[in-house]
C-alpha positions, -999 to +999 in steps of 0.1 A: -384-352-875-404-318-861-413-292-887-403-259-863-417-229-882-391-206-889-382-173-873-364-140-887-344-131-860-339-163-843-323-192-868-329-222-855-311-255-863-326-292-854-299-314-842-305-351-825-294-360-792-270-383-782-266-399-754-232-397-742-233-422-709-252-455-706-266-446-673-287-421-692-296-444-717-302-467-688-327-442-672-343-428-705-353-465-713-368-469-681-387-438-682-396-440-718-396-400-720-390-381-754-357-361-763-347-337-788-324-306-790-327-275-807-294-247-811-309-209-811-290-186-825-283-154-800-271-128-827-234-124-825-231-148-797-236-182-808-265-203-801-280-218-770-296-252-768-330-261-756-336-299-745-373-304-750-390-336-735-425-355-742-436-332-765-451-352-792-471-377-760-490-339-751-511-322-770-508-289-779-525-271-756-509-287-726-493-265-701-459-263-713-431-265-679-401-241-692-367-256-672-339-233-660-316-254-651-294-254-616-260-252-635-249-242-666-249-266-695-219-278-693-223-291-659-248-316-668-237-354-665-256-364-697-285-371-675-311-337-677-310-316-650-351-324-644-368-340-610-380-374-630-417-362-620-417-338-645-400-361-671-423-386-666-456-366-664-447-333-683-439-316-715-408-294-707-384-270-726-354-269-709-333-242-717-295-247-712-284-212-706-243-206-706-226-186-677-186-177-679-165-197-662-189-222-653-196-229-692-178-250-718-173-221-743-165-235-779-156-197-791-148-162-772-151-167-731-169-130-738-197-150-747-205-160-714-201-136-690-227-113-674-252-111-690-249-138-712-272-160-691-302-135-695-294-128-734-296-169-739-329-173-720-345-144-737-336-156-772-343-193-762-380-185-748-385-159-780-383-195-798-400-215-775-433-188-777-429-187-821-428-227-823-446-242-791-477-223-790-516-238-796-527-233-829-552-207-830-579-201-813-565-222-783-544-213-754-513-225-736-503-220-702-465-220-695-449-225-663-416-217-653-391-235-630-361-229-618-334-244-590-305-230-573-285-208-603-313-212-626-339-199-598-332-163-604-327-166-639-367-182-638-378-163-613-372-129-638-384-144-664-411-152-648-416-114-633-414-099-670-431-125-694-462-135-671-498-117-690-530-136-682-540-118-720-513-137-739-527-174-755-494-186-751-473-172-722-460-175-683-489-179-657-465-190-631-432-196-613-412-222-589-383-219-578-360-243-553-331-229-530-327-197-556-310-167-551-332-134-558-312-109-546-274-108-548-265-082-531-273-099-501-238-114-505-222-077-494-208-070-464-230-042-463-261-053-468-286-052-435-291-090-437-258-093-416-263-064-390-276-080-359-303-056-340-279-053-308-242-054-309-215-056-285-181-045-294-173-086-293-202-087-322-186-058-345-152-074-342-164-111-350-161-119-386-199-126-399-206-152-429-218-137-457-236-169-465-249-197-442-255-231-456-226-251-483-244-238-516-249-207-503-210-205-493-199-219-520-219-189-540-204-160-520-168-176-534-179-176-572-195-149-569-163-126-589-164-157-617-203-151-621-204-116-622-170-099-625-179-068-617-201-060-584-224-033-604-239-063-621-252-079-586-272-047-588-290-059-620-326-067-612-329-097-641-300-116-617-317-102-583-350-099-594-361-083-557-349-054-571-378-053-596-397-042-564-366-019-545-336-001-549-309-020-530-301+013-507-265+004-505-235+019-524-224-001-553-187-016-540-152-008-561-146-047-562-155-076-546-131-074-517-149-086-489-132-050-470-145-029-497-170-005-485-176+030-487-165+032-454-129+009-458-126+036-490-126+064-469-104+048-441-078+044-472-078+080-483-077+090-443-045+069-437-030+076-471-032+039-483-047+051-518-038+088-524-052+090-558-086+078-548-114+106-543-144+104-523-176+107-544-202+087-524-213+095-491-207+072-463-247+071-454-263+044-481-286+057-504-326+051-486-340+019-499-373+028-514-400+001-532-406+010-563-441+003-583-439-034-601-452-040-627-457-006-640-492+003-641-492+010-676-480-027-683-500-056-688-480-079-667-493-096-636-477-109-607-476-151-613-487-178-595-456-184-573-439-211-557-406-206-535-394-234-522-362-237-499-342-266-480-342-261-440-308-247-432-293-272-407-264-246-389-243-248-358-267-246-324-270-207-315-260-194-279-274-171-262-304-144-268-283-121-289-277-146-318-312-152-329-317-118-331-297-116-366-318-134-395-286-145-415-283-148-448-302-184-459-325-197-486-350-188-462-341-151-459-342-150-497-376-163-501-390-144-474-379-108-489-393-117-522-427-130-507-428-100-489-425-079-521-445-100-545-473-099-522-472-061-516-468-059-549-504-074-553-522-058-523-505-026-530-507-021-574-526-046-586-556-049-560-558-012-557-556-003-588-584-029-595-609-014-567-611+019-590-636-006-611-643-032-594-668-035-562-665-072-553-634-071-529-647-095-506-630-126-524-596-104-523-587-112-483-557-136-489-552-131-523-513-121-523-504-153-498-532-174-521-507-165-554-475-163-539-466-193-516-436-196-497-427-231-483-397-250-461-386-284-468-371-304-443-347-332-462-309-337-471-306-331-507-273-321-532-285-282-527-288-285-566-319-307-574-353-308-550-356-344-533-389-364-528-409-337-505-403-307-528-411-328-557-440-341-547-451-306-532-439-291-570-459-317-586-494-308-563-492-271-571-487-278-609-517-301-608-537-277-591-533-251-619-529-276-651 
């Protein structure tokens, strides 16, 4: 059994796994990969486990693949919630975060809500960093990946713990179908305004979602989050590392709760104890500088990739105008940030000292990569062409 070193503030327990269904023992024979389970302790709030695979077949300095899974742990079938290219080929720490209703709470549900997930992956990769790192003087890359739930819980990560000083830390990210901004979910949001609207278009009811995950989302949405000020946190929409939102933060989750359906109600007398205290014009959405030049983090190596959203045939000129609210529409705004993010703060700031800009041209699409896969898949897990594309742009930096 592994030796962990110890931690103060993170007591750790060893536990063995057990396989609980035969078809995972079926399929861990096959593949011959490694198991074992550790519980962190998160303070007051119970521990979180972390699966890790194929560590002792690695050695130490190999690049390290941190997992976030799609669903919380207690959605897992027994099998791990891994593409089998990474089991078979990897080391991986996969860290099985819990989220509210989704979870399998043994003690208060309070454990699990908002923003439980966060706590449990920052405690769980404070362990992974004290008792998976290269002894010294070697260094470690790690690289963080995430799928559907677990893609914005990586992709933050990612955006806060990636320093090209540290021996042992996050060089880079990928994500499949994630969500990186939720507030793209509200009515008001600009995702869902088309460019030119008839009277027809204002009246129809618009989907705040397009594609079944992405649906099925906008309805958990109030069992995720509970209240809307937390879509507004920028470790669940980590685009909003980059921006402010510039919209007003809804009373509830009410698909007719706006600012403007708030005032309507206090016109028409529907809520006379209600007071206006936001104006109806959303606040100006405004980037803001990220990572802070004072920081030492650095924008990772990024991959974002997203299923091709199969929807009904449009009619008409007027319908393509609107972008819709996709996987694609996610990656796309953070792409768009990331990268100024690097031709904007980090090149700039780098040209104050340093004359050789030719090699820059390309350098913010070069790092941040943004690519559509065309295959039927469960929404959850990447099939064989995002695999394999997952599996050429780990090789490339391992």
């Amino acid at each position: 059994m592994r030796a962990w070193h110890t931690h103060t503030s993170l007591r750790s327990r060893f536990v063995p796994l057990r396989f609980l269904r035969r078809s995972l023992a079926t399929r861990a024979r096959r593949h011959e990969y490694e198991h074992e389970r550790v519980d962190v302790r998160c303070g007051s709030s119970g521990h979180v486990t972390v699966d890790l695979f194929n560590l002792s077949s690695h050695s130490a300095d190999t690049s390290l693949v941190v997992h976030l899974p799609a669903l919380p742990s207690s959605h897992a079938t027994g099998h791990p919630q891994l593409p089998e290219a990474l089991l078979r080929n990897w080391p991986v720490a996969s860290i099985n975060y819990r989220w509210d209703e989704l979870s399998d709470l043994e003690s208060s549900p309070q454990q699990g809500t908002w923003p439980a997930p966060v706590h449990d992956t920052a405690f769980a990769y404070a362990w992974i960093t004290a008792n998976l790192g290269p002894p010294p003087p070697a260094r470690r890359n790690m690289y963080v990946y995430g799928s559907f739930l677990g893609a914005s819980l990586a992709m933050s990560l990612a955006l806060t713990e990636s320093t090209s000083h540290a021996p042992f830390g996050v060089r880079g990210v990928a994500t499949y179908n994630g969500v990186y901004n939720w507030t793209m979910f509200l009515p008001d949001h600009p995702v869902h305004k088309r460019k030119k609207a008839t009277i027809k278009d204002a009246l129809a009811a618009r989907p705040l979602a397009e594609g079944a995950r992405l649906e099925e989302l906008s309805d958990a949405i109030p069992l995720l989050f509970r209240e809307p000020s937390n879509l507004f946190d920028a470790f669940a929409s980590p685009s909003l590392f980059f921006h402010n939102p510039g919209l007003h933060v809804p009373s509830s989750f009410d698909a007719n709760s706006s600012p403007l359906s708030d005032v309507v109600s206090l016109m028409t007398g529907q809520d006379t104890e209600q007071t206006l205290e936001a104006p109806l014009k959303p606040p100006r959405k405004s980037h803001l500088v990220f990572p802070p030049r004072i920081s030492t983090l650095k924008i990772p190596e990024t991959l974002l990739l997203y299923d091709k959203y199969h929807g009904p045939p449009q009619k008409g000129r007027r319908s393509s105008k609107r972008r819709g609210h996709t996987y694609a529409t996610q990656a796309a705004e953070l792409a768009e940030l990331m990268r100024r993010s690097i031709d904007k703060v980090e090149l700039k700031e780098r040209s104050k000292w340093d004359d050789e800009t030719d090699s820059w041209d390309g350098e913010a699409r070069r790092r941040v990569q943004v690519e559509e896969v065309d295959e039927e898949t469960d929404g959850f897990h990447p099939g064989k062409e995002a695999q394999e594309r997952l599996m050429e742009w780990l090789e490339e930096r391992a």
